[in-house]
Biopython code that builds the backbone (N, CA, C, O; Angstrom):
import numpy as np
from Bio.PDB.StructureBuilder import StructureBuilder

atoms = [
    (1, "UNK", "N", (-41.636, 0.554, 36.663)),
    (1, "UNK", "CA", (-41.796, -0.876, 36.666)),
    (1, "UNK", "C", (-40.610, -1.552, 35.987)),
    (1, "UNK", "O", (-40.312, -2.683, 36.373)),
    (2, "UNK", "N", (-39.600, -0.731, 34.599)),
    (2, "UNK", "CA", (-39.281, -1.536, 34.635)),
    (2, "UNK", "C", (-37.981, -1.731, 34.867)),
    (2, "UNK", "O", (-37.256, -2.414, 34.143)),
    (3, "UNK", "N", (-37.452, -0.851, 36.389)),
    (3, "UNK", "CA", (-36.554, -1.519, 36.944)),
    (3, "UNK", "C", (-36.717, -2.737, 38.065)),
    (3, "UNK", "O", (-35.801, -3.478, 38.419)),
    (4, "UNK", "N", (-38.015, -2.775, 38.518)),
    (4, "UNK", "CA", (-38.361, -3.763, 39.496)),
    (4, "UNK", "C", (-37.495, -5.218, 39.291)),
    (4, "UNK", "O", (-36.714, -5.544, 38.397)),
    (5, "UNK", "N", (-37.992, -5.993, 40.564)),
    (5, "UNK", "CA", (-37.586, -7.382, 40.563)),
    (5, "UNK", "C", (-38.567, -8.251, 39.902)),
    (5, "UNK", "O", (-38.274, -9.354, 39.440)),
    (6, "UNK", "N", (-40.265, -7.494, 39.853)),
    (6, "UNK", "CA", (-41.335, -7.833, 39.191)),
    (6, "UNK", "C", (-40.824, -8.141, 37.451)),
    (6, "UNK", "O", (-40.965, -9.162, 36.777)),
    (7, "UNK", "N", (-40.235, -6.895, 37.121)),
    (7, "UNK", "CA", (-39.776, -7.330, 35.833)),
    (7, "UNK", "C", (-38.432, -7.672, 35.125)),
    (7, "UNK", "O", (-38.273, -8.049, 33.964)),
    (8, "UNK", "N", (-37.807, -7.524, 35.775)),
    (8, "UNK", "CA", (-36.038, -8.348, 35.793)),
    (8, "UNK", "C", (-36.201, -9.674, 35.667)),
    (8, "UNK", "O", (-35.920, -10.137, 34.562)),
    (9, "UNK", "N", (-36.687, -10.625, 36.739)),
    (9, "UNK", "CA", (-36.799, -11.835, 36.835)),
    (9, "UNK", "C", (-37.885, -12.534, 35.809)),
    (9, "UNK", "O", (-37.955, -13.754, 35.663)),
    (10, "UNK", "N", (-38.366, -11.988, 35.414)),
    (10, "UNK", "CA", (-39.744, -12.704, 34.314)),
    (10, "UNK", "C", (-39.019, -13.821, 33.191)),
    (10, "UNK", "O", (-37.868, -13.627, 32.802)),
    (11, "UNK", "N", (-39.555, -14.604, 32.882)),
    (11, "UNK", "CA", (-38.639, -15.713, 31.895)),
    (11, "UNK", "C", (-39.127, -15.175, 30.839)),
    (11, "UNK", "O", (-40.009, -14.316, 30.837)),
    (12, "UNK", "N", (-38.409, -15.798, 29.567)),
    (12, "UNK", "CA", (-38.597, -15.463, 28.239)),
    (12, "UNK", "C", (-40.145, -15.855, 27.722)),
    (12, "UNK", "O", (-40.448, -15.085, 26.810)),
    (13, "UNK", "N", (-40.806, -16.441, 27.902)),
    (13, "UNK", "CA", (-42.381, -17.007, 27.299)),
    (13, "UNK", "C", (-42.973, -15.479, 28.559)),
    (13, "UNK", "O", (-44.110, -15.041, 28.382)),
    (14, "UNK", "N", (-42.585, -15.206, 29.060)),
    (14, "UNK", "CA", (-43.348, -14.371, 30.184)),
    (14, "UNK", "C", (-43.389, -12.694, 29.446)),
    (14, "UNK", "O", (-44.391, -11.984, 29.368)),
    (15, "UNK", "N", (-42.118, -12.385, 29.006)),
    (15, "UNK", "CA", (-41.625, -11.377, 28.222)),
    (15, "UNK", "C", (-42.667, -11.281, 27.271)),
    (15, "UNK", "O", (-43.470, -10.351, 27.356)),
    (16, "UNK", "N", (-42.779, -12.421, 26.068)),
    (16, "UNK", "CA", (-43.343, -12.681, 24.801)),
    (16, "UNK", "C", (-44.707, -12.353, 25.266)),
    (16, "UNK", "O", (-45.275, -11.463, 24.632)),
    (17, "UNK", "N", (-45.343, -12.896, 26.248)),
    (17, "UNK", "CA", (-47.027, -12.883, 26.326)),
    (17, "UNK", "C", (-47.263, -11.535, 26.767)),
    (17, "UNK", "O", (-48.449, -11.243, 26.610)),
    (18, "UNK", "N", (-46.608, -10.648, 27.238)),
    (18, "UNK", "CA", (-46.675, -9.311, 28.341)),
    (18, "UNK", "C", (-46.210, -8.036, 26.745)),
    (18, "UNK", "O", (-46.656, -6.908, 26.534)),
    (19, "UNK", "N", (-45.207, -8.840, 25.934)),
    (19, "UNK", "CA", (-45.311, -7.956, 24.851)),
    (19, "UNK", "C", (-46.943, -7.870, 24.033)),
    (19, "UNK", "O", (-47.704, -6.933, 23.794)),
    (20, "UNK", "N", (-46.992, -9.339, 23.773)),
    (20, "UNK", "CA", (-48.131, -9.211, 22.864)),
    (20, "UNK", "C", (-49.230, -8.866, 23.537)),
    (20, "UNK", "O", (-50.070, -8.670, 22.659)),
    (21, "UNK", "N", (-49.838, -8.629, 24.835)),
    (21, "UNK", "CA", (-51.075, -8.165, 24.935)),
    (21, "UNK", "C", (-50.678, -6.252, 25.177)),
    (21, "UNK", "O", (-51.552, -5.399, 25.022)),
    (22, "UNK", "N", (-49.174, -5.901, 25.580)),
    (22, "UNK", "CA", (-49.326, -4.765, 25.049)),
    (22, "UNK", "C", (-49.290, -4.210, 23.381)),
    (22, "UNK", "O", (-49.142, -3.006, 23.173)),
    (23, "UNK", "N", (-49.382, -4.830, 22.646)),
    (23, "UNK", "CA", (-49.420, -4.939, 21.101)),
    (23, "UNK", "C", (-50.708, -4.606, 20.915)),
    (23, "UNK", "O", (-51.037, -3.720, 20.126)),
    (24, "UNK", "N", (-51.750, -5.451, 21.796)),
    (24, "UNK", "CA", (-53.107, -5.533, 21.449)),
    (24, "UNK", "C", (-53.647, -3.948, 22.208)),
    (24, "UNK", "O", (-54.439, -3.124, 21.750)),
    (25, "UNK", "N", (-52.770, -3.923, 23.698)),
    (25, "UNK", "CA", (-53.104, -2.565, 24.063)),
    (25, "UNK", "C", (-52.870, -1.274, 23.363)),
    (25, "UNK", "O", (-53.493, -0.246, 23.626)),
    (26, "UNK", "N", (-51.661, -1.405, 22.185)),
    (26, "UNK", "CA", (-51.699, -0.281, 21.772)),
    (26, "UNK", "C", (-52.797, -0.526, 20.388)),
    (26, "UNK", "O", (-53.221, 0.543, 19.947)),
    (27, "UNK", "N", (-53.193, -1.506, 19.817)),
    (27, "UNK", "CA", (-53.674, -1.345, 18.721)),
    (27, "UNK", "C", (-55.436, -0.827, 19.224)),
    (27, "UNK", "O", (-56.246, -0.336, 18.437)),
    (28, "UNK", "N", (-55.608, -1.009, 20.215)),
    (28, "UNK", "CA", (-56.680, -0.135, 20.477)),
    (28, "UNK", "C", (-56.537, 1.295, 20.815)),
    (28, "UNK", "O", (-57.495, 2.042, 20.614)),
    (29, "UNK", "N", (-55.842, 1.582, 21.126)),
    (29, "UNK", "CA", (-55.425, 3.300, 21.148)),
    (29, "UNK", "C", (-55.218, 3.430, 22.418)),
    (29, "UNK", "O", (-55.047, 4.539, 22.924)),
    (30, "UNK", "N", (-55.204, 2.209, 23.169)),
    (30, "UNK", "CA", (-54.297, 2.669, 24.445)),
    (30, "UNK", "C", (-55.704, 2.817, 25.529)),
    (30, "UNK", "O", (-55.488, 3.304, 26.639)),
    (31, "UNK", "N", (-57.282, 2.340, 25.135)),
    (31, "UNK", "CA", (-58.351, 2.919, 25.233)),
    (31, "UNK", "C", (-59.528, 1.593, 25.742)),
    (31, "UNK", "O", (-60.759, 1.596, 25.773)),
    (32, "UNK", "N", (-58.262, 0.261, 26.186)),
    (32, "UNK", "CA", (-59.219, -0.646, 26.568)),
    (32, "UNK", "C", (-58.560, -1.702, 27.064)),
    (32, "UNK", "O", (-58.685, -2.863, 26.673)),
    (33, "UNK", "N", (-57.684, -1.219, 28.136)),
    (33, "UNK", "CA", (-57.112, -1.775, 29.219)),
    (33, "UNK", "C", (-58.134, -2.190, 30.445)),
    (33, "UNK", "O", (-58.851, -1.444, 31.112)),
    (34, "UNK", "N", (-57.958, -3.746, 30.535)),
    (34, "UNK", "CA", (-58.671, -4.314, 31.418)),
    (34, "UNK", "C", (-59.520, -5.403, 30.106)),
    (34, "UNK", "O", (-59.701, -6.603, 30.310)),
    (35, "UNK", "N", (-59.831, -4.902, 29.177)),
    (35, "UNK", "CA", (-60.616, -6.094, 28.133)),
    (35, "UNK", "C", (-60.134, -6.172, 26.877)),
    (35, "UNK", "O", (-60.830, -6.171, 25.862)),
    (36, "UNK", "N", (-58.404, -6.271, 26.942)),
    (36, "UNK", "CA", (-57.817, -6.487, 26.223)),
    (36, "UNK", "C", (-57.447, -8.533, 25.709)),
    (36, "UNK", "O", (-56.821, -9.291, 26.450)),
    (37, "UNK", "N", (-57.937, -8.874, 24.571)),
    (37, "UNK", "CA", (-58.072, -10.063, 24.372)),
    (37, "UNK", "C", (-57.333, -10.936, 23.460)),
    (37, "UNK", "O", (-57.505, -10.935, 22.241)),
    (38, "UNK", "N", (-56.489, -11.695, 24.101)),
    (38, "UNK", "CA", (-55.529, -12.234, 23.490)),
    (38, "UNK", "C", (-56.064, -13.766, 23.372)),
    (38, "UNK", "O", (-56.960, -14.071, 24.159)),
    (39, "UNK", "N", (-55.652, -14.651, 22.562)),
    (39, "UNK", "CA", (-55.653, -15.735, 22.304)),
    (39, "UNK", "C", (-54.718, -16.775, 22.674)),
    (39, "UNK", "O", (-53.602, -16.457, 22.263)),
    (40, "UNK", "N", (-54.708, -17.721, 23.190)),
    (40, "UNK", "CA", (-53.072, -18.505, 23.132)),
    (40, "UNK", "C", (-52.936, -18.937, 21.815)),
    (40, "UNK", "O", (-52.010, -19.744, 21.748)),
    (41, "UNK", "N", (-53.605, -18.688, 20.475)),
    (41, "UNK", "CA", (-52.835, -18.693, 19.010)),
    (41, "UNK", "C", (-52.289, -17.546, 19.030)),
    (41, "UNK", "O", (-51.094, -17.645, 18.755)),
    (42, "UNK", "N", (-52.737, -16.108, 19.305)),
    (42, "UNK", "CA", (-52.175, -14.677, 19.180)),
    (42, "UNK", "C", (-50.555, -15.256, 20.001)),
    (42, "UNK", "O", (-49.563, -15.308, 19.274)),
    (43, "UNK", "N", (-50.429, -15.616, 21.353)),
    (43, "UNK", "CA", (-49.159, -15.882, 21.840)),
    (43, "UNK", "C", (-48.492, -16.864, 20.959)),
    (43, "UNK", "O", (-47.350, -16.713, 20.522)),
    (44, "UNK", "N", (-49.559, -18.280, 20.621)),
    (44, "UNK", "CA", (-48.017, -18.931, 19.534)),
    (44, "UNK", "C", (-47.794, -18.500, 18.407)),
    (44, "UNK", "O", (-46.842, -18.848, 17.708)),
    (45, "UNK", "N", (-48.767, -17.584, 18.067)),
    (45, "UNK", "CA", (-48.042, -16.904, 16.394)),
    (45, "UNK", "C", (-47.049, -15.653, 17.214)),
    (45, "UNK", "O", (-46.126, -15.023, 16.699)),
    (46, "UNK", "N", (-47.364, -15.582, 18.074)),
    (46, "UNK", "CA", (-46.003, -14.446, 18.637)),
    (46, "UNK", "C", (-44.954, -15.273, 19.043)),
    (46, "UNK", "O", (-44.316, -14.695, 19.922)),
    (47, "UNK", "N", (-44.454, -16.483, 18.758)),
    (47, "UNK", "CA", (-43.343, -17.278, 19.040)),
    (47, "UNK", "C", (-43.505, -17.669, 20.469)),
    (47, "UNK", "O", (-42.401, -17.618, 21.011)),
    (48, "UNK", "N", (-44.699, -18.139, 21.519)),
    (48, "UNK", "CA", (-44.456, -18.861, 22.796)),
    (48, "UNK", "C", (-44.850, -20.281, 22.786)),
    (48, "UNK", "O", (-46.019, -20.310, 22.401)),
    (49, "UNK", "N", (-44.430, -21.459, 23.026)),
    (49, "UNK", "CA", (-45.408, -22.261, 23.336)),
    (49, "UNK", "C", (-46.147, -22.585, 23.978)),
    (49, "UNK", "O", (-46.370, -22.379, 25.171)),
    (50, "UNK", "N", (-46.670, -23.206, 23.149)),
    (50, "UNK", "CA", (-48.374, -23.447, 23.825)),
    (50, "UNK", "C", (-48.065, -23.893, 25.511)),
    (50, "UNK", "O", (-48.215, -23.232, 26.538)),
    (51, "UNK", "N", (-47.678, -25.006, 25.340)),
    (51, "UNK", "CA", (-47.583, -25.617, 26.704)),
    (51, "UNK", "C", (-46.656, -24.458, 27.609)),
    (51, "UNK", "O", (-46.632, -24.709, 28.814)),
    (52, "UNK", "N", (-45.980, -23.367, 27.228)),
    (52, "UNK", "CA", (-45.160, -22.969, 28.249)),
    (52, "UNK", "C", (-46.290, -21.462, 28.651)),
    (52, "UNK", "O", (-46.159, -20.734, 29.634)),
    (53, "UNK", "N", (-47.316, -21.340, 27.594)),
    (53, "UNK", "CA", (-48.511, -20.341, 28.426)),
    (53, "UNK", "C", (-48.913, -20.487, 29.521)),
    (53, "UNK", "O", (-48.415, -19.675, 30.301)),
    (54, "UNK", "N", (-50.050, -21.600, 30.238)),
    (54, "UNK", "CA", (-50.013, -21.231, 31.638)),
    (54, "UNK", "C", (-49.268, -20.591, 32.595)),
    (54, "UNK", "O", (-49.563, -19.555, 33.191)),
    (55, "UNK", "N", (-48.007, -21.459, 32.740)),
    (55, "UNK", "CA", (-47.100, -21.095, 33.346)),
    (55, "UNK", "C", (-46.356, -19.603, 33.432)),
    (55, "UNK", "O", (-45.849, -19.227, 34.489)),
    (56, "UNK", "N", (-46.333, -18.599, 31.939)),
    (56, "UNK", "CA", (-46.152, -17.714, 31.819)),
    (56, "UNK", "C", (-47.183, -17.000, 32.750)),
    (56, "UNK", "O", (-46.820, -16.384, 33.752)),
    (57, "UNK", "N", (-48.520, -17.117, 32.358)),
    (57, "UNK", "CA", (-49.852, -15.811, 32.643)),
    (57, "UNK", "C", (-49.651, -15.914, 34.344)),
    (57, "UNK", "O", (-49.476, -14.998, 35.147)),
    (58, "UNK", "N", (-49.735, -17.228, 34.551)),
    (58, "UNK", "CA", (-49.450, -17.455, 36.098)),
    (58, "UNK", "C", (-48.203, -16.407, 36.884)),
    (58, "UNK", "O", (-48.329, -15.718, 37.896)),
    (59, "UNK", "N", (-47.179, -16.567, 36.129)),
    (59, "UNK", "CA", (-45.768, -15.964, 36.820)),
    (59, "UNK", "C", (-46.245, -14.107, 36.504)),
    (59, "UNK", "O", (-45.795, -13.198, 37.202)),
    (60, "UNK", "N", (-47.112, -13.910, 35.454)),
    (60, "UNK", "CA", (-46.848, -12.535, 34.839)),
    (60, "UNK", "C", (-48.385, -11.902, 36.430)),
    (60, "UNK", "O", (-48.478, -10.949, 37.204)),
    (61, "UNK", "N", (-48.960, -12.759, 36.215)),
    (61, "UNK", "CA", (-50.150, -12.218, 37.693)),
    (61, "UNK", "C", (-49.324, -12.362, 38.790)),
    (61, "UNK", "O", (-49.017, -11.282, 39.295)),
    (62, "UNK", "N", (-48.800, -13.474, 39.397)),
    (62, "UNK", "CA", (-48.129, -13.484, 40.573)),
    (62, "UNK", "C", (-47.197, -12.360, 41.056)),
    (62, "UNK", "O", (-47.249, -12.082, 42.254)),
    (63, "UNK", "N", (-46.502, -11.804, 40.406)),
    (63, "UNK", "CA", (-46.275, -10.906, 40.068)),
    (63, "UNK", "C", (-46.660, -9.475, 39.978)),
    (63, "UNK", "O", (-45.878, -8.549, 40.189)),
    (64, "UNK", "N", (-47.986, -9.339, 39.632)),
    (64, "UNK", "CA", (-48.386, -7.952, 39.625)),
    (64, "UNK", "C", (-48.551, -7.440, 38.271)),
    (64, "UNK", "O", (-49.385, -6.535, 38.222)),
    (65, "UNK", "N", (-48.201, -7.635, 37.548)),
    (65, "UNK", "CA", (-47.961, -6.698, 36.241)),
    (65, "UNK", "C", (-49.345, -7.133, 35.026)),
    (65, "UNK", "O", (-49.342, -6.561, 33.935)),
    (66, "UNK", "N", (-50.272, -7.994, 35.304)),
    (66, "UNK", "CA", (-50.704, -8.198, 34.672)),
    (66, "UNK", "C", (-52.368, -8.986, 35.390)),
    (66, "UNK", "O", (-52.225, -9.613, 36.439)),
    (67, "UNK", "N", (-53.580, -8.916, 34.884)),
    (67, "UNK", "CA", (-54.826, -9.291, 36.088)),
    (67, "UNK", "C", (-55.373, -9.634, 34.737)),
    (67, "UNK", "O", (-55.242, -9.094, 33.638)),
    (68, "UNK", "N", (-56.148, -10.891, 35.222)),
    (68, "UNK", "CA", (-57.210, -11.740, 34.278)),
    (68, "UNK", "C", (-58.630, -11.045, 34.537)),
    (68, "UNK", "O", (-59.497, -11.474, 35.299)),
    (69, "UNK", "N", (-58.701, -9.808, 33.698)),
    (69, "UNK", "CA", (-60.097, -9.746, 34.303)),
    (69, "UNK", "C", (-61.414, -10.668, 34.051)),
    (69, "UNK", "O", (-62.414, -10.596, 34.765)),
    (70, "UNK", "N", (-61.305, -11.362, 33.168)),
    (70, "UNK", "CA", (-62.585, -12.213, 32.345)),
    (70, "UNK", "C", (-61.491, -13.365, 31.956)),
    (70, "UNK", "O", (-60.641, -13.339, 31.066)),
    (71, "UNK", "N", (-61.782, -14.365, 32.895)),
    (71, "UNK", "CA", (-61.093, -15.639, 32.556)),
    (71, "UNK", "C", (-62.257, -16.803, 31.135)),
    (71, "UNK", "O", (-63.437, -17.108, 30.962)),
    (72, "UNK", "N", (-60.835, -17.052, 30.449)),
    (72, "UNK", "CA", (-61.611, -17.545, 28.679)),
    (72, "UNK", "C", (-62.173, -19.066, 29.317)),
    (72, "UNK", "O", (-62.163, -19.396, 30.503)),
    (73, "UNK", "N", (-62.504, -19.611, 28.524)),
    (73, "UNK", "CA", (-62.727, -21.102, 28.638)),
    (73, "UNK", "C", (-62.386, -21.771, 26.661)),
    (73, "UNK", "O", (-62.585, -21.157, 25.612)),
    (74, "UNK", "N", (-61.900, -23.032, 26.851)),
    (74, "UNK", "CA", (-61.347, -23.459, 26.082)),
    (74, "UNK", "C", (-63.109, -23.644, 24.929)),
    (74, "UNK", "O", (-64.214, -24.020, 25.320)),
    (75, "UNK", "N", (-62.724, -23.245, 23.650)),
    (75, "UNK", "CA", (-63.761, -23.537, 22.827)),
    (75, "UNK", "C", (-63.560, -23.293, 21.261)),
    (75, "UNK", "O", (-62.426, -23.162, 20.800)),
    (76, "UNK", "N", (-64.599, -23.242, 20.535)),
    (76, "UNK", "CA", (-63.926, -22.839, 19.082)),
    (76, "UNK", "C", (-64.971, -22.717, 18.402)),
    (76, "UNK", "O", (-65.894, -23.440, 18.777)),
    (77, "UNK", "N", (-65.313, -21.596, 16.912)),
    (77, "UNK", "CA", (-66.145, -21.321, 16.726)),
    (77, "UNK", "C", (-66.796, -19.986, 16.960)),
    (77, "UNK", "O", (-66.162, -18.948, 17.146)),
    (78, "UNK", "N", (-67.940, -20.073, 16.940)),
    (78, "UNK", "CA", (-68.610, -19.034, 17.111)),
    (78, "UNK", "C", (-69.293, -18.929, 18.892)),
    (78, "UNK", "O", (-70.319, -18.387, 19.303)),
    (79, "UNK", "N", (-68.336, -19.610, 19.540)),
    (79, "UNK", "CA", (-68.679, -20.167, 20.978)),
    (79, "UNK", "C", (-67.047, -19.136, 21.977)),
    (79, "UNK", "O", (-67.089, -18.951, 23.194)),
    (80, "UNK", "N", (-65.932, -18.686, 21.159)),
    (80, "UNK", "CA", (-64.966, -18.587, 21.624)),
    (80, "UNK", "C", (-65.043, -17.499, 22.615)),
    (80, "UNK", "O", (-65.685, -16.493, 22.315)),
    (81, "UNK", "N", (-64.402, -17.594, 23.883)),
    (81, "UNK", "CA", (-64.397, -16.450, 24.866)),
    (81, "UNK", "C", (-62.959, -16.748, 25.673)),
    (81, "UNK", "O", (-62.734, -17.522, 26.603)),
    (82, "UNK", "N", (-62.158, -15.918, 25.022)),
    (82, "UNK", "CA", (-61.028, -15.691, 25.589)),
    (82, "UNK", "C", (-60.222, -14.809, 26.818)),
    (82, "UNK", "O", (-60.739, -13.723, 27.079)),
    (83, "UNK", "N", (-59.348, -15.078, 27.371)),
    (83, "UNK", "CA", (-58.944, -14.486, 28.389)),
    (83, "UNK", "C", (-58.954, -12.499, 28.028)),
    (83, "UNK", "O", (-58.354, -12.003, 27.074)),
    (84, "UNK", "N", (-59.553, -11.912, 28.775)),
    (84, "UNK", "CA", (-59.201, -10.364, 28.906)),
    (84, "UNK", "C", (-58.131, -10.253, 30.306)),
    (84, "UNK", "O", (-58.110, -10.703, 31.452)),
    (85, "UNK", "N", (-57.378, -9.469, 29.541)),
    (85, "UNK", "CA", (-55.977, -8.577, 30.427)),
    (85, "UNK", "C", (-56.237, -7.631, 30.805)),
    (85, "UNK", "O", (-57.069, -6.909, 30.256)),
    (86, "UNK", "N", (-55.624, -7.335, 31.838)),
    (86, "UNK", "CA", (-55.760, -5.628, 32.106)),
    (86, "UNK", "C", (-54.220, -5.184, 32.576)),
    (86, "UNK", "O", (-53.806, -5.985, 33.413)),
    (87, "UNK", "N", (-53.466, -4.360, 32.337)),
    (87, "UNK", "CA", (-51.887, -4.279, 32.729)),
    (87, "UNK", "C", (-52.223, -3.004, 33.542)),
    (87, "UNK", "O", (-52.939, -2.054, 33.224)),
    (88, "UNK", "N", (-51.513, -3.235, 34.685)),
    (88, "UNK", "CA", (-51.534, -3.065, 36.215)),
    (88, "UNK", "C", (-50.962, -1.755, 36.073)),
    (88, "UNK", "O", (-51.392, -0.950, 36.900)),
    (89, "UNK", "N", (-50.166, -1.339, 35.309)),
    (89, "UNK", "CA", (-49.264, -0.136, 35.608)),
    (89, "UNK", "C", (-49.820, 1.080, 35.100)),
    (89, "UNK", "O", (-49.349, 2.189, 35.350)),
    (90, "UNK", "N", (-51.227, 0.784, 34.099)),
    (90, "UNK", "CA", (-51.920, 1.730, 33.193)),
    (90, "UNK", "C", (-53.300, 1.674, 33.337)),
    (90, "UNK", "O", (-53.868, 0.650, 33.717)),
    (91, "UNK", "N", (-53.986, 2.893, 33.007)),
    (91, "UNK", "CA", (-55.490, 3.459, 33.628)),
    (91, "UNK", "C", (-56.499, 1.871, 32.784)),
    (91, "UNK", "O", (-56.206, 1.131, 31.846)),
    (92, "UNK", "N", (-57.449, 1.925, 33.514)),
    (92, "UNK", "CA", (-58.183, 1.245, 32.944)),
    (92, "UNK", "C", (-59.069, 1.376, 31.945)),
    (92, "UNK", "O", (-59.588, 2.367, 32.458)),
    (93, "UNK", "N", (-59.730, 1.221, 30.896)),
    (93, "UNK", "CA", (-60.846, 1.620, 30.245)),
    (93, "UNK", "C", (-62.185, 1.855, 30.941)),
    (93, "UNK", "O", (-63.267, 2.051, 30.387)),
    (94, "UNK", "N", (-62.061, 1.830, 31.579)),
    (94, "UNK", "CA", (-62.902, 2.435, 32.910)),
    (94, "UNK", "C", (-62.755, 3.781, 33.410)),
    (94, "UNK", "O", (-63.610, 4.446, 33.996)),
    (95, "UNK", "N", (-61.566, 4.109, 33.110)),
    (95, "UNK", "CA", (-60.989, 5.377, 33.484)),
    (95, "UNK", "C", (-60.233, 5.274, 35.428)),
    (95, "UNK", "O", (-59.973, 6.170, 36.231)),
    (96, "UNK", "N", (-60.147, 4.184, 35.494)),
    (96, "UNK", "CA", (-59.568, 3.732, 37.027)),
    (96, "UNK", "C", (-58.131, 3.817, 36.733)),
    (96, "UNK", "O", (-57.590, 3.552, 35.659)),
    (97, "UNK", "N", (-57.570, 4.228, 37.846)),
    (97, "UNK", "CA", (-56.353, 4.245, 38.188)),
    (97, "UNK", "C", (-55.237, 3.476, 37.890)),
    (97, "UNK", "O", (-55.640, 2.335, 38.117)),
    (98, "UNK", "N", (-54.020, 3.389, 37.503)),
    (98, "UNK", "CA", (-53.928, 2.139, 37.831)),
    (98, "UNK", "C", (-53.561, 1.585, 38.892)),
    (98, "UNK", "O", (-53.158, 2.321, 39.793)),
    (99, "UNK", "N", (-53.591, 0.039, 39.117)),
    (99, "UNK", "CA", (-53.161, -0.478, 40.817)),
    (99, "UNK", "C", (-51.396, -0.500, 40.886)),
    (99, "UNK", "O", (-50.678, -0.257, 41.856)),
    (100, "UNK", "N", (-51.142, -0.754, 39.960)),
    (100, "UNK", "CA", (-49.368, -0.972, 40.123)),
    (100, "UNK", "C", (-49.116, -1.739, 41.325)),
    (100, "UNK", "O", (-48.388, -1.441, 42.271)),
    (101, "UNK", "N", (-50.085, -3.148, 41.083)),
    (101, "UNK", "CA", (-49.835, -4.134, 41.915)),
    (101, "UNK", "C", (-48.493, -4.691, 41.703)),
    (101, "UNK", "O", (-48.279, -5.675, 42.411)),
    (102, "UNK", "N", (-47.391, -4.294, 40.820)),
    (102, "UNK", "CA", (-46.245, -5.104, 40.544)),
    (102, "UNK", "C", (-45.192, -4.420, 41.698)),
    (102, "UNK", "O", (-44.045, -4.867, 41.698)),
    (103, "UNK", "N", (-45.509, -3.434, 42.606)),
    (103, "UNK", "CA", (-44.914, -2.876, 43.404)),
    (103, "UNK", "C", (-44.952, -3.853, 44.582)),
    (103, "UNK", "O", (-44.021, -3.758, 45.382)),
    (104, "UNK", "N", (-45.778, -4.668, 44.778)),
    (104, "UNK", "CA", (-46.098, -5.925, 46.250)),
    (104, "UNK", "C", (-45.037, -7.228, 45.776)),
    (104, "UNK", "O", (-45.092, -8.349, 46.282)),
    (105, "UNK", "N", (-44.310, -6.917, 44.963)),
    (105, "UNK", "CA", (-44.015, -8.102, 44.145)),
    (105, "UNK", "C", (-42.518, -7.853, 45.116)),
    (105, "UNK", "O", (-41.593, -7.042, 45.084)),
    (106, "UNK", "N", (-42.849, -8.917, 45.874)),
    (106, "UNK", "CA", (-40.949, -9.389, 46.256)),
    (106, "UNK", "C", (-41.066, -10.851, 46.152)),
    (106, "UNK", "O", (-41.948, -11.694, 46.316)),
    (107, "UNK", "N", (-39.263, -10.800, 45.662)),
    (107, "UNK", "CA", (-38.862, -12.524, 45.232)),
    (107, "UNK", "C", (-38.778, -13.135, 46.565)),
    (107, "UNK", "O", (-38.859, -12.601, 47.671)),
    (108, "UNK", "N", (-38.617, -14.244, 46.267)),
    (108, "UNK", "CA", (-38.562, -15.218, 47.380)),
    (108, "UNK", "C", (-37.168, -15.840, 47.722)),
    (108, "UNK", "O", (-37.064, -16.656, 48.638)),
]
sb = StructureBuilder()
sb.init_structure("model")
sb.init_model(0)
sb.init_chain("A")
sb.init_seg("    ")
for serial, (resi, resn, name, xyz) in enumerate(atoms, 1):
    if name == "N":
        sb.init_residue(resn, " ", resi, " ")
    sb.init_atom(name, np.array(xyz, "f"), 0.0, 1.0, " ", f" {name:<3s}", serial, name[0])
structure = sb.get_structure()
């Protein structure tokens, strides 16, 4: 993957968010891919801005390299349910394959 065009072309906020949920993938032991849960505070304390997140998660799925499995909704509290990741190139916590959907990925 990472000689692809999937990951060459990615912008810098795209880089930052794709590092930090593999951060979160390894701090689980590598053992819960697919409901890996990041925050958009986890991304701006990892240096992205806020406003330039959508746009990142968007380009990092379009792409391939990255699938929303459990989309969050905005909240706070004891109410919070945040986006789960799953990265495309590695088994799932499921024990599934992975898809290495970043291989369908041609530029335009």
């Amino acid at each position: 993957m990472l000689e692809s065009d999937a990951w060459h072309r990615l912008s810098i906020a795209a880089h930052s968010i794709l590092m930090r949920i593999e951060i979160e993938h390894l701090a689980h032991g590598g053992q819960e891919n697919g409901r890996l849960t990041c925050t958009y505070d986890d991304f701006v304390k990892f240096g992205v801005r806020r406003r330039s997140i959508p746009s990142a998660l968007t380009e990092l799925q379009e792409r391939g390299i990255i699938r929303i499995t459990s989309a969050g909704r905005r909240s706070s509290g004891l109410m919070r349910h945040p986006n789960q990741y799953y990265l495309t190139w590695l088994p799932s916590a499921d024990g599934e394959m992975p898809t290495n959907d970043w291989k369908r990925y041609r530029r335009r």
